[in-house]
DOVO-34558 format. One record per residue (C-alpha): residue in three letters; x, y, z. Coordinates in steps of 0.02 Angstrom, whole numbers, padded with zeros to 5 digits. Layout:
REC code   east  north     up
REC  ala      X      Y      Z
...
! end
This chain:
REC code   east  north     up
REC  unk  00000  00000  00000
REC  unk  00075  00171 -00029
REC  unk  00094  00293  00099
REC  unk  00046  00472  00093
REC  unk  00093  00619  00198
REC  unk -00046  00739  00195
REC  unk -00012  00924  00222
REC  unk -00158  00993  00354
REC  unk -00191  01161  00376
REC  unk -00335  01143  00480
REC  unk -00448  01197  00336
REC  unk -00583  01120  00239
REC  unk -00478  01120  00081
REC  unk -00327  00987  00139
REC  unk -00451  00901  00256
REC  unk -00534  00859  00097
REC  unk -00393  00813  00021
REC  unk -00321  00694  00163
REC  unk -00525  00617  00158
REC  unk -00511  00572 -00048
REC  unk -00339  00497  00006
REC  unk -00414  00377  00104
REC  unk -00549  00331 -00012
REC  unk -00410  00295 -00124
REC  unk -00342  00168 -00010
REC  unk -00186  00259  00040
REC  unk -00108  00248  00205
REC  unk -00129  00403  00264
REC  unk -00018  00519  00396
REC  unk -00094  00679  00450
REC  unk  00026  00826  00466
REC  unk  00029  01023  00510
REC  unk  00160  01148  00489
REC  unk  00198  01257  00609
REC  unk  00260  01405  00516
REC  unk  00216  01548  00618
REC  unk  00123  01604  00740
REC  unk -00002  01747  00743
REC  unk -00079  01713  00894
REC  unk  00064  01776  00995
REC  unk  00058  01932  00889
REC  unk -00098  01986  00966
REC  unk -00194  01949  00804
REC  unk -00363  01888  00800
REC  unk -00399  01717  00743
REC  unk -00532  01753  00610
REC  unk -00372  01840  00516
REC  unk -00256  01697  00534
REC  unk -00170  01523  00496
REC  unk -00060  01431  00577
REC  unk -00128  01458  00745
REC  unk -00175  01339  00878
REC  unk -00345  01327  00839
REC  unk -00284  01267  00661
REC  unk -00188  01126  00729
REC  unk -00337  01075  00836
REC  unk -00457  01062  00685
REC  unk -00329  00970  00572
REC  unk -00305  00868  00731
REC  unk -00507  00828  00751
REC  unk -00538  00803  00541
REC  unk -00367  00670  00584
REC  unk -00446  00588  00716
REC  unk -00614  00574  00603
REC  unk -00531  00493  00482
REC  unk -00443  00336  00597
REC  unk -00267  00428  00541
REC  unk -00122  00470  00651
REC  unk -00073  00655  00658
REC  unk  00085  00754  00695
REC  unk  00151  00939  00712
REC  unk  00306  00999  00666
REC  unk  00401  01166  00692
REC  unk  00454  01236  00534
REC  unk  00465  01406  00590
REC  unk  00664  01417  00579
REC  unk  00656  01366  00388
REC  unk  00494  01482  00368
REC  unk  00594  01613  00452
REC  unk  00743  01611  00329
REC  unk  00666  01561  00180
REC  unk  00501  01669  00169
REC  unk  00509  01816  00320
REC  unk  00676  01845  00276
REC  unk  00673  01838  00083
REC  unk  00494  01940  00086
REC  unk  00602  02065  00185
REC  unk  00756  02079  00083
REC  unk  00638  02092 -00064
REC  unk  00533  02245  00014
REC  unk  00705  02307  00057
REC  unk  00778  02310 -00116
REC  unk  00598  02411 -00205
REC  unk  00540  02256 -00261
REC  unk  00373  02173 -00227
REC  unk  00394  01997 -00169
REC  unk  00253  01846 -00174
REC  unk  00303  01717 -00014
REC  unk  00150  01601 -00054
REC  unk  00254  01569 -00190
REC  unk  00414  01540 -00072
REC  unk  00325  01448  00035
REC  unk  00268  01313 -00075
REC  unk  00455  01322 -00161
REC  unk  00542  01279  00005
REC  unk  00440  01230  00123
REC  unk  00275  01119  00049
REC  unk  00380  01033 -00090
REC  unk  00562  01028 -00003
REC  unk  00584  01049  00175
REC  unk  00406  00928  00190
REC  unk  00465  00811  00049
REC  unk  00614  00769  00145
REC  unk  00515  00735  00303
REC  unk  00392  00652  00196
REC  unk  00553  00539  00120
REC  unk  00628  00536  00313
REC  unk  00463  00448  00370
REC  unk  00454  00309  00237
REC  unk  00287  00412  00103
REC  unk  00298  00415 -00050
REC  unk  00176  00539 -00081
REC  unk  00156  00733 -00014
REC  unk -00025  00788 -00045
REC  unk -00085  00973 -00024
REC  unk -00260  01034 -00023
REC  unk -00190  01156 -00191
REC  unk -00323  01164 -00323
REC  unk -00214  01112 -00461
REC  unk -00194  00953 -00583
REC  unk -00026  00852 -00624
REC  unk -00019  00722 -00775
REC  unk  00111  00622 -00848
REC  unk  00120  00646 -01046
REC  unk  00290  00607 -01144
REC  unk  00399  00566 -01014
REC  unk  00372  00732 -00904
REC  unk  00240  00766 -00775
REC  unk  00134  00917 -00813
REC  unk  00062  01051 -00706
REC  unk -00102  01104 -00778
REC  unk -00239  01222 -00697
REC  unk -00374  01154 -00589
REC  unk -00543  01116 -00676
REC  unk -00608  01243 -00570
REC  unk -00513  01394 -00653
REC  unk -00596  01524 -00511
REC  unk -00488  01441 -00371
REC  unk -00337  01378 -00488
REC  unk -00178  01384 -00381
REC  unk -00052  01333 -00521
REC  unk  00013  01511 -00527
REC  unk  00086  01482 -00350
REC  unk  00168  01313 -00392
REC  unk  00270  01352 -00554
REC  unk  00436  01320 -00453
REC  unk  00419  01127 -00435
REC  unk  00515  01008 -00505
REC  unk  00488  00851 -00592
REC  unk  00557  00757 -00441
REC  unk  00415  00836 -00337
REC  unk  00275  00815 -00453
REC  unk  00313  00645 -00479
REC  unk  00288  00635 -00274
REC  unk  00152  00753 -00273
REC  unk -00041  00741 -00287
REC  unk -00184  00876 -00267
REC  unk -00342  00787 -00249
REC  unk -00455  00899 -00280
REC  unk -00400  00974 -00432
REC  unk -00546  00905 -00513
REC  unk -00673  00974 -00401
REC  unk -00746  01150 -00368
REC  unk -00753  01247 -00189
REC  unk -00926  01198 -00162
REC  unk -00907  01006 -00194
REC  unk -00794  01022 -00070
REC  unk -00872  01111  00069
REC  unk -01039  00979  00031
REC  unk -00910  00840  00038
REC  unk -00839  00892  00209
REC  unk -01028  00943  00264
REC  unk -01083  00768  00219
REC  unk -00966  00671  00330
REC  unk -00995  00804  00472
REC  unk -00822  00890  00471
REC  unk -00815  01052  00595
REC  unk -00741  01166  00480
REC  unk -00860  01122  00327
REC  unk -00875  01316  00340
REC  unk -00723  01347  00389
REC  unk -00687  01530  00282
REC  unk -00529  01529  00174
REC  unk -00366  01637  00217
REC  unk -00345  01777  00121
REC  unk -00201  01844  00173
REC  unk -00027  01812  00182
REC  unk -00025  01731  00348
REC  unk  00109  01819  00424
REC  unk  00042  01976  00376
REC  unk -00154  01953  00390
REC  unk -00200  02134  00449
REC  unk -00099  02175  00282
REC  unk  00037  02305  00369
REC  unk  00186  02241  00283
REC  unk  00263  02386  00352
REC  unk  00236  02347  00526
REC  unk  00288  02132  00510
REC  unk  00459  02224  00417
REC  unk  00519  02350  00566
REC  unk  00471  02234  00705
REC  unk  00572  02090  00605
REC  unk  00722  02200  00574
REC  unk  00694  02324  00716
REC  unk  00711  02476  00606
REC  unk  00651  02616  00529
REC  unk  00641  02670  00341
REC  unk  00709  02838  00313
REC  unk  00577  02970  00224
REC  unk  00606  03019  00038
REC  unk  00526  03107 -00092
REC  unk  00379  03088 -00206
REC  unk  00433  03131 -00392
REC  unk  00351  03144 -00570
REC  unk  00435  03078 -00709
REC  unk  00519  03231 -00727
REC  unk  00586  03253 -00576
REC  unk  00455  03380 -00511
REC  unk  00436  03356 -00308
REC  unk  00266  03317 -00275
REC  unk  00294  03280 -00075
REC  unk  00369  03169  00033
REC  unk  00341  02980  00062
REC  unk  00342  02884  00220
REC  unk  00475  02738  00187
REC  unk  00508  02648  00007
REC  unk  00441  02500  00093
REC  unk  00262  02549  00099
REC  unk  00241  02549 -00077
REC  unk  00198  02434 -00222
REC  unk  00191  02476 -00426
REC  unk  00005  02533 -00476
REC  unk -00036  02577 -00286
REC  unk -00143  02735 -00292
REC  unk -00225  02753 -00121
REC  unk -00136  02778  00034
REC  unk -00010  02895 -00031
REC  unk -00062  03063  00087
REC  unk -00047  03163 -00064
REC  unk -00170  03294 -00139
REC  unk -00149  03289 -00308
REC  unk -00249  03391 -00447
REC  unk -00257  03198 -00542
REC  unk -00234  03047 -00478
REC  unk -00068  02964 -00470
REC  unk  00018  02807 -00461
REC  unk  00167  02734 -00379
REC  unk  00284  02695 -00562
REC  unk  00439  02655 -00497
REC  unk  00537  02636 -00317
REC  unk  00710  02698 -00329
REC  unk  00814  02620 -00185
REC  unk  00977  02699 -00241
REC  unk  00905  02870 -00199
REC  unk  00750  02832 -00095
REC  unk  00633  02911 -00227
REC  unk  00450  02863 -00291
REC  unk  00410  02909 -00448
REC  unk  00243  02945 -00471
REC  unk  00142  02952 -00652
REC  unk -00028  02917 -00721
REC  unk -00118  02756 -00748
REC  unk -00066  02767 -00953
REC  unk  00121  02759 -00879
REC  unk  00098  02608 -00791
REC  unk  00079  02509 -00977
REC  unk  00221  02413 -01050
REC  unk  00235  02249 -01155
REC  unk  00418  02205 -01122
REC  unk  00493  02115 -00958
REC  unk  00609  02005 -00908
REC  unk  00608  01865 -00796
REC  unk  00756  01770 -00717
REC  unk  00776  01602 -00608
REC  unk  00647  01531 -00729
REC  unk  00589  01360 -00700
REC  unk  00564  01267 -00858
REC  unk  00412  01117 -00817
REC  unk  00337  01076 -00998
REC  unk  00503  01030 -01084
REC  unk  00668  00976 -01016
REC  unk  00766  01157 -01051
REC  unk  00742  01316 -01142
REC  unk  00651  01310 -01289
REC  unk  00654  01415 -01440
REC  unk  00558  01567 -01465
REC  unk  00374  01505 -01420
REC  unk  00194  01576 -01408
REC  unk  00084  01562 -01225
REC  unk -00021  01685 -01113
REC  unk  00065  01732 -00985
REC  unk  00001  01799 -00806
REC  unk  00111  01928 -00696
REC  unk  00005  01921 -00535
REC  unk -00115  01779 -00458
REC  unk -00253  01874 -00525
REC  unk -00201  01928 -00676
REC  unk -00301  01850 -00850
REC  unk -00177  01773 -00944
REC  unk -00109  01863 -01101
REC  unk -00034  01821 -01275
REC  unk  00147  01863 -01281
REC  unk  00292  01807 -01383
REC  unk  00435  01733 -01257
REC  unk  00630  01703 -01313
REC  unk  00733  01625 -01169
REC  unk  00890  01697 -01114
REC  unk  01032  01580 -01069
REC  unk  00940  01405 -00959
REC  unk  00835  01521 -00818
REC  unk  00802  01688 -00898
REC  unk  00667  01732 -01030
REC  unk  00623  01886 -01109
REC  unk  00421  01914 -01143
REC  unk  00359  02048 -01253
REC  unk  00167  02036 -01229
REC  unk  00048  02083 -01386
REC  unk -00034  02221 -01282
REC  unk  00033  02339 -01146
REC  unk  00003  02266 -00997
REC  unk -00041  02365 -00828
REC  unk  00104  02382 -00685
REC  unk  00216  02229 -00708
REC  unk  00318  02229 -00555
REC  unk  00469  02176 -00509
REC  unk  00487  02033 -00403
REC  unk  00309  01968 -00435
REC  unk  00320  01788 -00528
REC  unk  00252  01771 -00711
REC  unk  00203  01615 -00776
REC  unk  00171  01533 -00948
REC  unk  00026  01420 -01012
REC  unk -00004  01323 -01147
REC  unk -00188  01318 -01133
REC  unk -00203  01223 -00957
REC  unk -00046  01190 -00965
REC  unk  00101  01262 -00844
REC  unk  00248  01295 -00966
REC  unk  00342  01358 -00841
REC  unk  00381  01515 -00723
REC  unk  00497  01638 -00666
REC  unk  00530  01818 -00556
REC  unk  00489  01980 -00666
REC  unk  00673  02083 -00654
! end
């Protein structure tokens, strides 16, 4: 019989997943990452994961099931490999994703070697995605249900890990699943979804930055792109490309955050027709739908989770660097976000906009 790990966050999404395990005849192990934990930050449950309560219900929907369940503290490796990296990013003007991160190096490495330590042969996640084998490769392709599709966040795995990995229900929609867990009386068939980055669910990145470091971000000035001084901001790090509100400036127009200039502290301000452009780069790109770099090729490509897909034309760059010149302007690509090409419903491949 082959032995899954089962990644539980305590929500109704994995708890589904670790239920259609079992079905399958899989011998199941129950698990839940500790990554953080919000509840000692004084924030309220309702606005966050990895808390104690979250153990507890993965813990109950575990015993349910007749399948053992375990805990372990990632928080040093969530620490260095998200916090830290989210931070640096921030840091450096750019705008990082850490779901992304945290699926890289945590889900589908630090977990697959516990997974491998404890004798499984399988890691499954509660991700609504699909994985295939066609040609010799494994695929990533969207979930059926393309309103919840995670693929976006899982571009970075390798063949290794989707040939260990399997998502359950990326054949089913969010309300077959909430029926499913209803049906064999699971608590948190109602359980709402996180929307939020966990370690920052009240959404001040500013805030989770200067207690992590324990400083403060200098003041600088608001610019035009001619140079014109249009005020003063508050710290690079509170801003994002395309971010209009929030910037304490009154303006005859509206403007919005263009650029971050760390080497001077400046944000350049312009209006939403300067926020277009069709070029970008992307570097560390990981190839999934061939074996290396291919040549010149036609896909949509997204450059945020919730970003509709787009035709562009894409020439690589050297093994892990494309360049992607998209067949209309596209609105406030930003740096350090993750794009990510399909072929249809199928993941080409992904990488981190320069």
């Amino acid at each position: 019989m082959n032995k899954a790990l089962i990644a539980m966050s305590g929500g109704v999404d994995s708890s589904i997943a670790a239920l259609l395990m079992k079905e399958a005849g899989y011998d199941c192990i129950g698990v839940t990452m500790r990554l953080f934990d919000n509840g000692t930050a004084g924030i309220s449950r309702e606005k966050s994961c990895c808390s104690l309560e979250d153990t507890e219900d993965a813990r109950a929907v575990a015993y349910k099931l007749g399948i053992p369940h375990y805990s372990f503290n990632f928080t040093e490796d969530f620490k260095a490999q998200v916090i830290d990296k989210f931070i640096k990013s921030y840091e450096s003007g750019r705008t990082p994703n850490p779901c992304i991160d945290c699926n890289r190096y945590l889900k589908f490495d630090r977990l697959f070697r516990r997974a491998t330590e404890l004798g499984c042969d399988f890691v499954v996640t509660g991700h609504y995605a699909r994985i295939e084998q066609s040609g010799g490769r494994y695929l990533l392709k969207k979930a059926a249900d393309e309103g919840k599709d995670q693929s976006y966040v899982l571009y970075a795995m390798t063949q290794e890990q989707l040939s260990r990995a399997k998502f359950p229900l990326g054949g089913l929609n969010k309300v077959e699943v909430r029926r499913i867990a209803a049906e064999h009386g699971f608590s948190n068939a109602g359980k709402r979804d996180s929307q939020d980055i966990c370690f920052v669910p009240d959404g001040d990145y500013a805030r989770v930055i200067e207690t992590n470091t324990g400083r403060t971000y200098p003041h600088g000035k608001f610019v035009d792109r001619n140079g014109i001084v249009l005020g003063e901001h508050k710290g690079i790090i509170r801003y994002t490309v395309g971010q209009r509100k929030g910037l304490g400036l009154a303006l005859r127009e509206p403007m919005y955050v263009c650029e971050k200039r760390v080497s001077d502290n400046t944000v350049v301000l312009g209006r939403n027709e300067e926020l277009f452009s069709r070029e970008l780069y992307a570097s560390d790109f990981n190839w999934i739908a061939c074996s290396g770099a291919p040549k010149e090729l036609r896909v949509k490509a997204k450059i945020r989770y919730s970003h509709r897909g787009q035709w562009a034309t894409v020439t690589p760059e050297g093994t892990d660097a494309v360049r992607i010149v998209f067949d209309d302007p596209q609105r406030a690509v930003t740096p350090g976000q993750a794009v990510v090409l399909y072929d249809g419903e199928i993941v080409v491949g992904g990488g981190t906009v320069k």
